[in-house]
C-alpha positions in Angstrom: -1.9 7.0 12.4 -3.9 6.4 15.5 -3.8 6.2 19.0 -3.9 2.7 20.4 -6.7 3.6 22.7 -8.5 6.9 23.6 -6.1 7.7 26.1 -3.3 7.0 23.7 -1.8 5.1 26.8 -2.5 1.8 25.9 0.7 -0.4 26.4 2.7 2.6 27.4 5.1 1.0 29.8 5.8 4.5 32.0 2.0 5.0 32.4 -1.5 3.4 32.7 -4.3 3.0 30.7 -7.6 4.0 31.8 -9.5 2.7 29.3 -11.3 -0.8 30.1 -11.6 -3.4 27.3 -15.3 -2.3 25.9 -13.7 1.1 25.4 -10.4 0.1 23.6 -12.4 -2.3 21.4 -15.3 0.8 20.6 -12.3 3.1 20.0 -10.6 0.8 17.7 -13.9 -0.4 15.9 -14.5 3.2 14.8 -12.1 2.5 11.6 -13.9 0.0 9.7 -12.9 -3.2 8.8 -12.7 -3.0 5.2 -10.9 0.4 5.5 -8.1 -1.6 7.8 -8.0 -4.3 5.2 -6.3 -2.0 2.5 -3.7 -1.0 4.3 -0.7 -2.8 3.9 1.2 -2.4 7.7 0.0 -1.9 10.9 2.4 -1.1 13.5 2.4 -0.5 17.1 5.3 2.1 18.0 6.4 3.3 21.7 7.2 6.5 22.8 11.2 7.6 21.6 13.4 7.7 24.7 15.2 11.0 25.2 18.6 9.3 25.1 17.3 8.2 21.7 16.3 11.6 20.7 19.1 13.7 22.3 21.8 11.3 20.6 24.6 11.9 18.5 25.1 9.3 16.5 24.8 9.3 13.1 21.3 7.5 12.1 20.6 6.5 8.1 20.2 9.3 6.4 17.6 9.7 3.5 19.7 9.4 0.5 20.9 6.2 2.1 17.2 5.1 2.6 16.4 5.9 -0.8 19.4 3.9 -2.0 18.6 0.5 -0.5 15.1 0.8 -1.7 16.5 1.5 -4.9 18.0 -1.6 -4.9 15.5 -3.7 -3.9 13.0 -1.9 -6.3 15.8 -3.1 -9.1 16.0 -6.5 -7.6 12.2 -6.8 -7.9 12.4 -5.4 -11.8 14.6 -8.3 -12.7 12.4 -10.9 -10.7 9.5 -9.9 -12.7 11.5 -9.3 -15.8 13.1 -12.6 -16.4 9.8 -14.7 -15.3 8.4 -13.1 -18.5 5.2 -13.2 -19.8 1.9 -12.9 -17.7 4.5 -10.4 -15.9 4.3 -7.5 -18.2 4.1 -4.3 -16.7 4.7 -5.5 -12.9 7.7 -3.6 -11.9 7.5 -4.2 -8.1 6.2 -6.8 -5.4 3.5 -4.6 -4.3 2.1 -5.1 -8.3 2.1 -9.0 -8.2 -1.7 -10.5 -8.5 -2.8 -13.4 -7.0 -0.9 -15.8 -9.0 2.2 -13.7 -9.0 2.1 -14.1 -5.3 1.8 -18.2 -5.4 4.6 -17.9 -7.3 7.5 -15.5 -6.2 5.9 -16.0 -2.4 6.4 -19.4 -1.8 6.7 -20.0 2.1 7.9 -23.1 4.4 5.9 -25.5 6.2 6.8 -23.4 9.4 6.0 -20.2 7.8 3.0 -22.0 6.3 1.5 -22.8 9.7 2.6 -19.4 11.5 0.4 -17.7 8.3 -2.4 -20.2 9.0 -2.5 -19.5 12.7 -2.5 -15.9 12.2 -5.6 -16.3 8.9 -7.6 -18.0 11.7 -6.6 -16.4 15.1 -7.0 -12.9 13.2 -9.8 -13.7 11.3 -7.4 -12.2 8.1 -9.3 -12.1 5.0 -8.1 -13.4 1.7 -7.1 -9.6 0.6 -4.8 -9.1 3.5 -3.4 -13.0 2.9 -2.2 -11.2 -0.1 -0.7 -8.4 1.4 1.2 -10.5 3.9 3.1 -12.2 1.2 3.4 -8.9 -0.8 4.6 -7.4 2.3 7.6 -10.3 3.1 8.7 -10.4 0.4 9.5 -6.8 0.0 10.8 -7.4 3.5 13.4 -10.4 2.0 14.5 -8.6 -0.6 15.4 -5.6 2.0 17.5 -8.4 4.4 19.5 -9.4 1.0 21.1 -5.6 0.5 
């Protein structure tokens, strides 16, 4: 986990960066490229509210966490279990090679072009084209639960 900037202010609605754009882009460059392509989610996440932190209702709790990844984990077992064959010994999505992917990661034509747009806008490497996939369709089988 980083800092978005070396401020840490960096689209912070309730306060203003002071970093310009050379400095944002030499703080961020500092983790190298390759190092950013192995890992699997990046995510940009705002401050917590005090009404969210001060609140009383009941959020998920851990056990119920662990359940629904439990169940997706299972739902991924059987997917690789009943393709069979070059399957053997992949037990979840984040296992699945290269032609796993082509085939349990099949996308839309407007999926297909939002992934294209982002390969060439982002400058994505084949690895993290991968990872995308891998990454969604854990994702899906989450939504299904």
């Amino acid at each position: 986990m980083m800092n978005p900037c070396k401020c840490g202010r960096y689209n912070d609605p309730k306060s203003s960066c002071r970093c310009s754009t050379t400095q944002i882009y030499n703080y961020r460059s500092k983790i190298s490229g390759p190092l950013l392509d192995r890992i699997d989610i990046h995510i940009e996440v705002p401050a917590a509210k005090y009404q969210e932190l001060s609140s009383n209702l009941p959020a998920e709790t851990s056990a119920q966490i662990k359940e629904r990844v439990n169940k997706a984990r299972a739902i991924q077992r059987e997917r690789f279990s009943a393709a069979g064959g070059k399957n053997e010994g992949i037990l979840c999505n984040a296992r699945m090679g290269h032609r796993q992917v082509r085939k349990f990661c099949v996308l839309g034509n407007e999926q297909s072009e939002l992934l294209k747009m982002a390969m060439s806008e982002l400058n994505l490497s084949a690895r993290a084209y991968d990872k995308i996939l891998k990454v969604s369709r854990t994702i899906a089988d989450l939504a299904v639960l």
